[in-house]
C-alpha positions as CSV (number, residue, x, y, z in Angstrom):
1,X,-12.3,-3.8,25.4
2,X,-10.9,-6.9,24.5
3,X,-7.9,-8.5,26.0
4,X,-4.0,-8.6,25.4
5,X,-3.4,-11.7,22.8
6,X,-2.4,-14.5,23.9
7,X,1.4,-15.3,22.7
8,X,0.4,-18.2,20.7
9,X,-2.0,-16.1,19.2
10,X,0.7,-14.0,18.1
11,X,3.0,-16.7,17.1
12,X,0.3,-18.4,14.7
13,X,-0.6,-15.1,13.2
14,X,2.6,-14.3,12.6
15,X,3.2,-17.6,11.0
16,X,0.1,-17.2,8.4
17,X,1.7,-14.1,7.4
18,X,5.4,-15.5,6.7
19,X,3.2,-18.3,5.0
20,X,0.9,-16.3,3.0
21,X,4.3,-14.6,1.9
22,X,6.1,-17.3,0.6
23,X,2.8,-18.8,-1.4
24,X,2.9,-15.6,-3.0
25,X,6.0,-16.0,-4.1
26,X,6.4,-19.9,-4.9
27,X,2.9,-19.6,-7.2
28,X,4.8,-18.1,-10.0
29,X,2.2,-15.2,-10.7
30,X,2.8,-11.6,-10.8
31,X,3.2,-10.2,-7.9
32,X,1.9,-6.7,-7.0
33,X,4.4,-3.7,-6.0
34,X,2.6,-3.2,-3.3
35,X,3.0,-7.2,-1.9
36,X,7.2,-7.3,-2.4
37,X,7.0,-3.8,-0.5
38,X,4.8,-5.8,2.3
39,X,7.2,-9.0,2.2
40,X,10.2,-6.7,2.5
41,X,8.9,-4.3,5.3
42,X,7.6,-7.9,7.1
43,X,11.4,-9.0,6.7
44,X,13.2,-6.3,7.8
45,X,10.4,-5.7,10.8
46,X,11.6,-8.8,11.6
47,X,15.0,-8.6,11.5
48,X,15.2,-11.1,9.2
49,X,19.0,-11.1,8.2
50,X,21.2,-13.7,6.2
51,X,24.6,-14.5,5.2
52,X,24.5,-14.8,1.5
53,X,27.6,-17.2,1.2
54,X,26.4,-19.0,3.7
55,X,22.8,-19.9,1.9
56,X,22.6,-21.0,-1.9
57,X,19.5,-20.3,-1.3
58,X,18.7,-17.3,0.1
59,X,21.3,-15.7,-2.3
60,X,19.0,-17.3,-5.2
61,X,15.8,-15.5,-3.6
62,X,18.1,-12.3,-3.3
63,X,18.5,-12.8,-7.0
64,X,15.2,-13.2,-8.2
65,X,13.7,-11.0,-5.5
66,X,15.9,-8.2,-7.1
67,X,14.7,-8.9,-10.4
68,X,10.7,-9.1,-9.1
69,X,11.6,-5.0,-8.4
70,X,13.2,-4.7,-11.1
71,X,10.6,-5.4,-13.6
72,X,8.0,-3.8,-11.4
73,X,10.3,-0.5,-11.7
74,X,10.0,-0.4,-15.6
């Protein structure tokens, strides 16, 4: 049986995830249903919350994450 990880560990695996994410969506392909469902569960596992008016750009990510679902939807 193999031993608790290490927090680092944890830390960089969590950190190739978040990164694995946002190449996903920088590389301006389609992206599948199933990967905006996995970048939003990953967020909100994570608590990850924002103040819109306070971030130009996470409101412009809001935006265009909303239309990602969107088109998937149709």
């Amino acid at each position: 049986m193999a031993g608790k990880a290490k927090v680092t560990e944890l830390e960089d695996l969590h950190k190739k995830v978040s990164n694995y994410y946002m190449d996903a969506l920088d590389c301006g392909d389609d992206i599948s249903s199933g990967t905006l469902n996995a970048i939003n569960t990953f967020l909100k596992q994570n608590e990850v919350v924002v103040d819109r008016r306070e971030s130009d750009n996470m409101s412009k990510l809001t935006t265009e994450f909303a239309k990602l679902i969107k088109s998937k939807d149709k």
